[in-house]
N, C-alpha and C positions, 0 to 999 in steps of 0.2 A: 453241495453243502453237506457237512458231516452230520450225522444224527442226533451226537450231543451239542452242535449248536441250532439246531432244529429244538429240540427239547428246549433249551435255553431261552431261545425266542420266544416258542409259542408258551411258557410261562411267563415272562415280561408282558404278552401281549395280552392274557388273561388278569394278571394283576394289575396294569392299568385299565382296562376293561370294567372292573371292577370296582375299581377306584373312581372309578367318572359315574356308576349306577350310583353306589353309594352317595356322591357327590349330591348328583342331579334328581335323585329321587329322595334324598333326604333322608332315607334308612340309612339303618345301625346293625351291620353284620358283620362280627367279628374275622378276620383282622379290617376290614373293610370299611370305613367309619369315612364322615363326612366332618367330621374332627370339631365339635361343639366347642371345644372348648376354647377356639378362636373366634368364637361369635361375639362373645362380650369379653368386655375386662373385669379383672379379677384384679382385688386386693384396693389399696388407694391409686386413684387417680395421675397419670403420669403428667407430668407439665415440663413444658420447655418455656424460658422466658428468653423474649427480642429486645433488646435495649439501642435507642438513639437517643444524642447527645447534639444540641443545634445550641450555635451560642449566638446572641444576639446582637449585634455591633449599636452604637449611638444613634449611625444612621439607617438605621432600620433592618441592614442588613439580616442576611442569617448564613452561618454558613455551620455545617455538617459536622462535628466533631468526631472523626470516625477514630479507629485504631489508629488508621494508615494516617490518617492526621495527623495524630501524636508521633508518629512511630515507633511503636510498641506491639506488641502482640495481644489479640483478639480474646484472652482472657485474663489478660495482666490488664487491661482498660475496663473492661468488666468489673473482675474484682475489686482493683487498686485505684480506680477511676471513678466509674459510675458508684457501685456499689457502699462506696466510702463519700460521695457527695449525695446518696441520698439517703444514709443512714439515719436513723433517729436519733438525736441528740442523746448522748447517756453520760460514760465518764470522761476524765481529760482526755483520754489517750484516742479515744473516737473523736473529738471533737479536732483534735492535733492531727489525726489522719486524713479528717476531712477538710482542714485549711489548706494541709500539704496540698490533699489533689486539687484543691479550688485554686491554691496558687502556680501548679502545672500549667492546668488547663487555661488559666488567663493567662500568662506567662507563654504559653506556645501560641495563643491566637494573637496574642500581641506581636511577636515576633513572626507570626508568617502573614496577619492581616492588619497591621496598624494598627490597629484601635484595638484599645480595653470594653471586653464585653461588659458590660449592663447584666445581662439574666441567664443563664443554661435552662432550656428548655428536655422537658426528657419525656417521650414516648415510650411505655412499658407495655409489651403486649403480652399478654400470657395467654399458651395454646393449652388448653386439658384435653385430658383423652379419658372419657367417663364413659358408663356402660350405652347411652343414648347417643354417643358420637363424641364430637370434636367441639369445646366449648371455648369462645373466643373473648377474651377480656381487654380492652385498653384502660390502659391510665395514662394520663400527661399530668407531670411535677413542672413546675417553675422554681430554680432557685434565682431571686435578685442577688446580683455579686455587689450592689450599689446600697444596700443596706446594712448596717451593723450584723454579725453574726447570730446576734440571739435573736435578732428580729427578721424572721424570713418573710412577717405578713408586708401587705401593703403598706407604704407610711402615710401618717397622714398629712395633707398638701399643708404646703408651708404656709406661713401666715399670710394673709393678704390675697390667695387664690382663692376664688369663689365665696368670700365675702362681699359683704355690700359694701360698698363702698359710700356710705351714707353720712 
């Protein structure tokens, strides 16, 4: 072997050497550092959100409304889907965006599963990355597709259920 890659080596082998003391002994000697600054996070909180979409049939069914469902792409069902059927009611044009996708999505499960869904159930999980780890959030929405628009609560039983009958 030639002397300059002798030299070559045994500085690589010194520099990683170095690297691993720093490391494993938790000293700070310059260039030589155990790199603190990847220990915790810095700045706000990062998050990624999981979104599913299950729609409910008459007969109990449930079946997965995914992208590949729709067949659509994995951020156009996101945005243009999920994100537009659970928005919070505001002005017309949210309200008009979220009929559109309400009437997609029943409109595709009618056409590949027979039946007109009843409710879209939705699982939101949000992952944080905080300075104490990985925090984990679910939320489940139900929207009824069988109620009037402005009324997304429970209805109340029609007349004649769960009265007396006296």
């Amino acid at each position: 072997m030639k002397p300059q890659h002798t030299a070559i080596s045994a500085v690589i082998v010194v520099c990683v050497t170095m690297q691993s003391v720093a490391y494993f002994a938790g000293t700070r000697f310059y260039p030589f550092v155990n790199y603190p600054m990847y220990r915790r996070a810095y700045g706000p909180p990062v998050e990624a959100r999981m979104y599913q979409m299950v729609a409910e049939l008459p007969d109990g069914r449930r079946i997965d409304v995914s992208a590949e469902y729709l067949g659509i792409k994995r951020f156009a069902w996101e945005d243009a889907t999920v994100k537009r059927i659970l928005a919070e009611p505001g002005s017309a044009l949210v309200e008009e965006h979220r009929a559109d996708a309400l009437r997609r999505v029943a409109s595709a499960v009618r056409d590949r599963d027979g039946a007109e869904p009843v409710a879209l159930h939705f699982t939101i999980e949000t992952h944080r990355i905080a300075d104490d780890g990985i925090e984990r959030e679910t939320d489940e929405r139900t929207v009824r597709l069988d109620d009037p628009p402005e009324n997304e609560h429970p209805a109340e039983p029609p007349a004649g259920e769960g009265a007396d009958d006296a």
